[in-house]
Each structure stands twice: as structure tokens, then as C-alpha cells.
C-alpha positions as CSV (number, residue, x, y, z in Angstrom):
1,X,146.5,113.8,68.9
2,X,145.5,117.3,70.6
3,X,143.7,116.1,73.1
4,X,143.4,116.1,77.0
5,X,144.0,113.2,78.8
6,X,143.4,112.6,82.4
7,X,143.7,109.4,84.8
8,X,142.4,109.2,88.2
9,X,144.7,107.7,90.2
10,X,143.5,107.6,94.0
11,X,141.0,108.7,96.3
12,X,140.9,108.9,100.2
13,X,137.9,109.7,102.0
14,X,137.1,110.2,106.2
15,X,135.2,108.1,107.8
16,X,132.1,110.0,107.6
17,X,130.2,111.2,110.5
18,X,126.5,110.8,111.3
19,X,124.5,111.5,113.8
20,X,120.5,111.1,113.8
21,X,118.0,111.2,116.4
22,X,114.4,110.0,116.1
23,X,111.3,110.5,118.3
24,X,108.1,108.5,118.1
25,X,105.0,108.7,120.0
26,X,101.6,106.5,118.9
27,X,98.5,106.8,120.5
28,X,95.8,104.5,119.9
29,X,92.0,104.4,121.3
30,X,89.0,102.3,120.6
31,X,85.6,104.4,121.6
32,X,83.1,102.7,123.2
33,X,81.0,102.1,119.9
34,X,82.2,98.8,118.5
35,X,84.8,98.7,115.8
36,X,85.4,103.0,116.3
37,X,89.5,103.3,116.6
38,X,91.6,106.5,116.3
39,X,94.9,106.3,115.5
40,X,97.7,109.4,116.2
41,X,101.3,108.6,115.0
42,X,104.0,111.4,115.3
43,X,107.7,111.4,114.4
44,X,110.5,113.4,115.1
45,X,113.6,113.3,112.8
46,X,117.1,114.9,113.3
47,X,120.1,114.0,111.0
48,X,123.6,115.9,110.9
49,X,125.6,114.2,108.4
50,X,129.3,115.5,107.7
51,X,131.5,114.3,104.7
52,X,134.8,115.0,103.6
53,X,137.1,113.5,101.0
54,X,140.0,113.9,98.6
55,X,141.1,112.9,94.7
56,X,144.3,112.6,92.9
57,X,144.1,113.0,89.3
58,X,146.8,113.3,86.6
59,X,146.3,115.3,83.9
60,X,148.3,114.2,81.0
61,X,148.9,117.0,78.1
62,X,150.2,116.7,74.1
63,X,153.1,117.5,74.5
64,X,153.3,114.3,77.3
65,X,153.9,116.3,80.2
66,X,151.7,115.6,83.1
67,X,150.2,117.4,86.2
68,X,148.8,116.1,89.6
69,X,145.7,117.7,90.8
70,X,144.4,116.8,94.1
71,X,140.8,118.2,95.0
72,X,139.7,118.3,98.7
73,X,135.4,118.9,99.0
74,X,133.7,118.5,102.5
75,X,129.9,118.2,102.4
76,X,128.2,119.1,106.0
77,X,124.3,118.4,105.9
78,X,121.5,119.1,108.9
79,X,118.1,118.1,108.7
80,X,114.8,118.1,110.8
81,X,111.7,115.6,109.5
82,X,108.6,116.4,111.8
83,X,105.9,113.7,110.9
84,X,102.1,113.6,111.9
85,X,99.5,110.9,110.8
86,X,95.8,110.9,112.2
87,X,93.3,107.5,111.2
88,X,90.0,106.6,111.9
89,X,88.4,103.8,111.4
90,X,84.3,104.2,111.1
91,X,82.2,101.1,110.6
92,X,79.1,101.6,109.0
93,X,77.3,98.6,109.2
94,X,78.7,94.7,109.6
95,X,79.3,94.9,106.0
96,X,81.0,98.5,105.2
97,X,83.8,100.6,106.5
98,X,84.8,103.5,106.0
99,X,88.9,104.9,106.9
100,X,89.5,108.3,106.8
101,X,92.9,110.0,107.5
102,X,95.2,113.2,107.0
103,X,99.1,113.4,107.4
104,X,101.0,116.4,107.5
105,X,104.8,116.2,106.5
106,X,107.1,118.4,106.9
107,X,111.1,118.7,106.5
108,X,113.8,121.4,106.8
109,X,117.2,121.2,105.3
110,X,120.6,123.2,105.6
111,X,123.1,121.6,102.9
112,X,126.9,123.3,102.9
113,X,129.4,122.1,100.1
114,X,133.4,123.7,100.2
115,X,135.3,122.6,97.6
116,X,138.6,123.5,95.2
117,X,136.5,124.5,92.2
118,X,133.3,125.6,94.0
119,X,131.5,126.1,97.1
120,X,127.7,126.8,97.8
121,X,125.5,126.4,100.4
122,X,121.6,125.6,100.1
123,X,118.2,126.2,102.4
124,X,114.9,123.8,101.6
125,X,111.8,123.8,103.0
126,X,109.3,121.3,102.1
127,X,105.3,120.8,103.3
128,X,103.6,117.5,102.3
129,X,99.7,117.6,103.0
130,X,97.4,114.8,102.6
131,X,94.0,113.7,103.3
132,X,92.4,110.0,102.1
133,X,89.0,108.6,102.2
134,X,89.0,104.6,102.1
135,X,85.9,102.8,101.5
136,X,85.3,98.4,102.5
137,X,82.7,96.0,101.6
138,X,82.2,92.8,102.8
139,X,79.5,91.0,100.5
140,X,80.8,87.7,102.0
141,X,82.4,86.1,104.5
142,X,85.1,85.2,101.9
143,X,85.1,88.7,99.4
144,X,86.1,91.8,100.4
145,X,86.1,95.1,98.0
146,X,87.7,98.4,98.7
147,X,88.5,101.3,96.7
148,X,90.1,104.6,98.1
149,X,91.2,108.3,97.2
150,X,94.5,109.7,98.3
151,X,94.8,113.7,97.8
152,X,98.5,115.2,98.4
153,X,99.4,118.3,98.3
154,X,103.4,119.3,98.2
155,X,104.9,123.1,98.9
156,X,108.2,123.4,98.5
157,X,110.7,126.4,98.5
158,X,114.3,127.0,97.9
159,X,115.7,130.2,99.4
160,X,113.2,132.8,99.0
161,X,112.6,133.0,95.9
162,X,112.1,129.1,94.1
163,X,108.8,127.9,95.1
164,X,106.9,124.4,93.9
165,X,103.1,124.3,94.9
166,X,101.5,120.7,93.0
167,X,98.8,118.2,93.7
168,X,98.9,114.6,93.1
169,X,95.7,112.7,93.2
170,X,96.4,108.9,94.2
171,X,93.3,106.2,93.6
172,X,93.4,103.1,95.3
173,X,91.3,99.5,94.1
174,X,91.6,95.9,95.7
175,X,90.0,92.7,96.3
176,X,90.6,90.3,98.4
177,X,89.3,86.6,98.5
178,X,89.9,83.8,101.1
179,X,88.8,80.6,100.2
180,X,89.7,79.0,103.6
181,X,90.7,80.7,106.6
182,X,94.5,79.9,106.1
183,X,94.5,81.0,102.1
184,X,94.3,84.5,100.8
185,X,94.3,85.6,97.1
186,X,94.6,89.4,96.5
187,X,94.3,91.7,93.3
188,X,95.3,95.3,93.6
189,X,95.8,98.6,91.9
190,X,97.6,101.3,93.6
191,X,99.0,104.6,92.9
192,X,101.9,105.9,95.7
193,X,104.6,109.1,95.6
194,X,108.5,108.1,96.2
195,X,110.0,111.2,97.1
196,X,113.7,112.3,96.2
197,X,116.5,111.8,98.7
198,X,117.9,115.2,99.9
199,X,121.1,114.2,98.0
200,X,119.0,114.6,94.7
201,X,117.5,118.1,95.4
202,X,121.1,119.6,95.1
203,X,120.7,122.6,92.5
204,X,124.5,123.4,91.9
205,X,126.7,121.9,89.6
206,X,129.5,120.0,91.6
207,X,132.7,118.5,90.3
208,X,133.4,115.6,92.5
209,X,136.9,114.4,90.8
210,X,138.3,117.1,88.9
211,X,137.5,119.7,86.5
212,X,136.5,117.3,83.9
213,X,134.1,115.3,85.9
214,X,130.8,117.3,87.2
215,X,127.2,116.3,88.6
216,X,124.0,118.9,88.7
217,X,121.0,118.4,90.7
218,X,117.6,119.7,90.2
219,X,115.9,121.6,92.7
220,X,112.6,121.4,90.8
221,X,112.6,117.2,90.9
222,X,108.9,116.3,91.6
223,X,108.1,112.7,93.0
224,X,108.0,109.2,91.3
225,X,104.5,108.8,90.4
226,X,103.9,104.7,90.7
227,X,101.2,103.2,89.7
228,X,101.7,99.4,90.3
229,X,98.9,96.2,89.6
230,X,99.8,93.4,92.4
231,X,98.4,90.0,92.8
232,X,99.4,88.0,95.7
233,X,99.0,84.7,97.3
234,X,99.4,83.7,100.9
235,X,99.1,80.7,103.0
236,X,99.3,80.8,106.5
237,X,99.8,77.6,109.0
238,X,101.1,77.0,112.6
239,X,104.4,76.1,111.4
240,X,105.1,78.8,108.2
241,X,104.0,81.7,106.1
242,X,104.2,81.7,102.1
243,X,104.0,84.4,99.8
């Protein structure tokens, strides 16, 4: 009929070039009260991540003549992570603890696209801010009950002018019973964030074969909200560990 018809018919690609760097420092210290511990953990992330690749696509028209378009696109990505997470463990009595904690989050990203059909280039800041409250109790020797409140705030902004401000509210429930010392039973509910990979934040619409064949991203893309029932079984011995 009338209609276009294209074939892709190869595709060559660089070896692509990454380069991260990652600092850690964790402090740990156990006050002179029994069971008292604070725990700092900070992280330092660096990626620079540079991509470049090519496509051959014929283009095949009504009238059966054809065209070969080859598209060249080079992504070049830099991004810093800087991580903080402060714990404290505060017993109350032999049978109730109480964990309290607070993590900042925070990541910076410069993402560069050149292409044949387009080119664009992208700034995103992001601040994750979170406090929780975790409370056990030991009724037994063999029961233990805890329940717990995550609170996370997330700022984000794109450019100057696209800004995201939202809170998620994260509850926590589990019990755990060992029978013996070496069997463990545990029953959980659990609500957790999975946050987008920078790839997925990518506002602009990019054609990655040819002129027919396009992705978009969404700079607005909140988290996965999970919310995830578990029960679990473990035996420990000497000799092995099943789960």
C-alpha cells in the first residue's frame, strides 16, 4: 500500500566508559549505659558515565525505493550521591526498645544527550529527608513484637523552575517467634520507597533508532510505594543455614 516501511539493519556501539568513586566512613559507639549504641554511617558517591553509539536503518518507500539513515547519539552523565544515616538504639527496660533514626539523602545530576534529531541537556537536584521511630517488646524469651513509623520527605527540582515537594508515611509491623534457639519463624508487614534510576527521570523525548522510534521520560516520576506481607522461616546449625 501507501505506507512507510523501515528495517533496522545494524547497530554499533563504544565500549562505554564509567568511572565511579565511593567513600564510606561508619562510626559506631556503645555509651557506658548498657545496651546504649549510636550508629553514624556516611557515603560519598561519584559516577561519570559516557555513552556513545550508532544505527543503520533503511527506510523503504511505495514506490520501493529505499534510503539508509544512520543516527549517531552520545549520552555523557555526572553524578554526586552524598549519604548520611544517624541510629540509636535506647533500651528501656529488659523487655522494651526503642530505635530512633534520621537519614538525609541527597543527589546532584548533570545529564547531556547530542544526537541527529535532537540534543538537550538536563540539571536535577534531589533532597530525601527522613526520620523513624521503632518500638520492641519482648513479652518472652521466645516472642518478640515491634511496630515502627518511617516519615520521608522528598524535594526535588528540575532547572529552576520544576519543583516536587511530597511526604510518604511508611508503617512498619513484625513478629518474631523462636521456638528453639536454632529455629526462627517471622511475620511481617512493611511499607519501603524504590526510587527511579537517573535513566528514568529523563524529561525529553529521545529517538534512539530513527525517526520512527522514540522514548520520553518523566521528570515528575514519584517512587514505588511497596507495601509487602513476609513470612519466613529459618534454621540455623553449625554446618548450614536454611531459609
Amino acid at each position: 500500500g501507501d505506507r512507510l516501511v523501515y528495517r533496522k539493519t545494524g547497530n554499533e556501539a563504544t565500549a562505554t566508559v564509567n568511572s565511579q568513586q565511593n567513600y564510606s566512613l561508619f562510626y559506631k559507639h556503645k555509651f557506658s549505659r548498657a545496651g546504649h549504641e549510636l550508629k553514624i554511617n556516611t557515603n560519598f558517591f561519584i559516577l561519570e558515565r559516557k555513552e556513545k553509539s550508532e544505527s543503520r536503518t533503511t527506510f523503504i518507500f511505495p514506490d520501493e525505493s529505499s534510503s539508509l539513515n544512520t543516527i549517531q547519539d552520545t549520552t555523557d552523565i555526572k553524578m554526586r550521591n552524598a549519604n548520611l544515616l544517624v541510629d540509636y538504639t535506647l533500651p528501656i527496660n529488659n523487655k522494651l526498645k526503642l530505635f530512633l533514626g534520621a537519614h538525609e539523602y541527597f543527589r546532584h545530576i548533570d545529564n547531556t544527550y547530542r544526537g541527529d534529531l535532537t540534543a538537550y541537556s538536563m540539571t536535577y537536584n534531589e533532597l530525601r529527608s527522613a526520620a523513624y521511630l521503632q518500638l520492641e517488646y519482648s513479652p518472652t524469651e521466645k516472642l518478640v513484637l515491634s511496630a515502627g513509623l518511617r516519615a520521608e520527605n522528598n524535594r526535588n527540582r528540575l532547572y529552576e523552575t520544576l519543583r516536587n515537594n511530597y511526604w510518604h508515611w511508611l508503617p512498619s509491623f513484625s513478629l518474631l517467634y523462636s521456638p528453639k534457639a536454632d529455629h526462627q519463624l517471622r511475620l511481617s508487614y512493611r511499607e519501603r520507597l524504590n526510587y527511579p534510576n537517573y535513566r528514568y527521570l529523563d524529561p525529553f523525548v529521545r529517538y534512539r533508532t530513527d525517526s520512527l522510534t522514540r522514548s520520553e521520560g518523566n521528570p515528575y516520576l514519584k517512587p514505588e510505594h511497596i507495601r509487602a506481607i513476609e513470612l519466613e522461616y529459618s534454621y540455623t546449625s553449625d554446618a548450614i543455614l536454611l531459609q
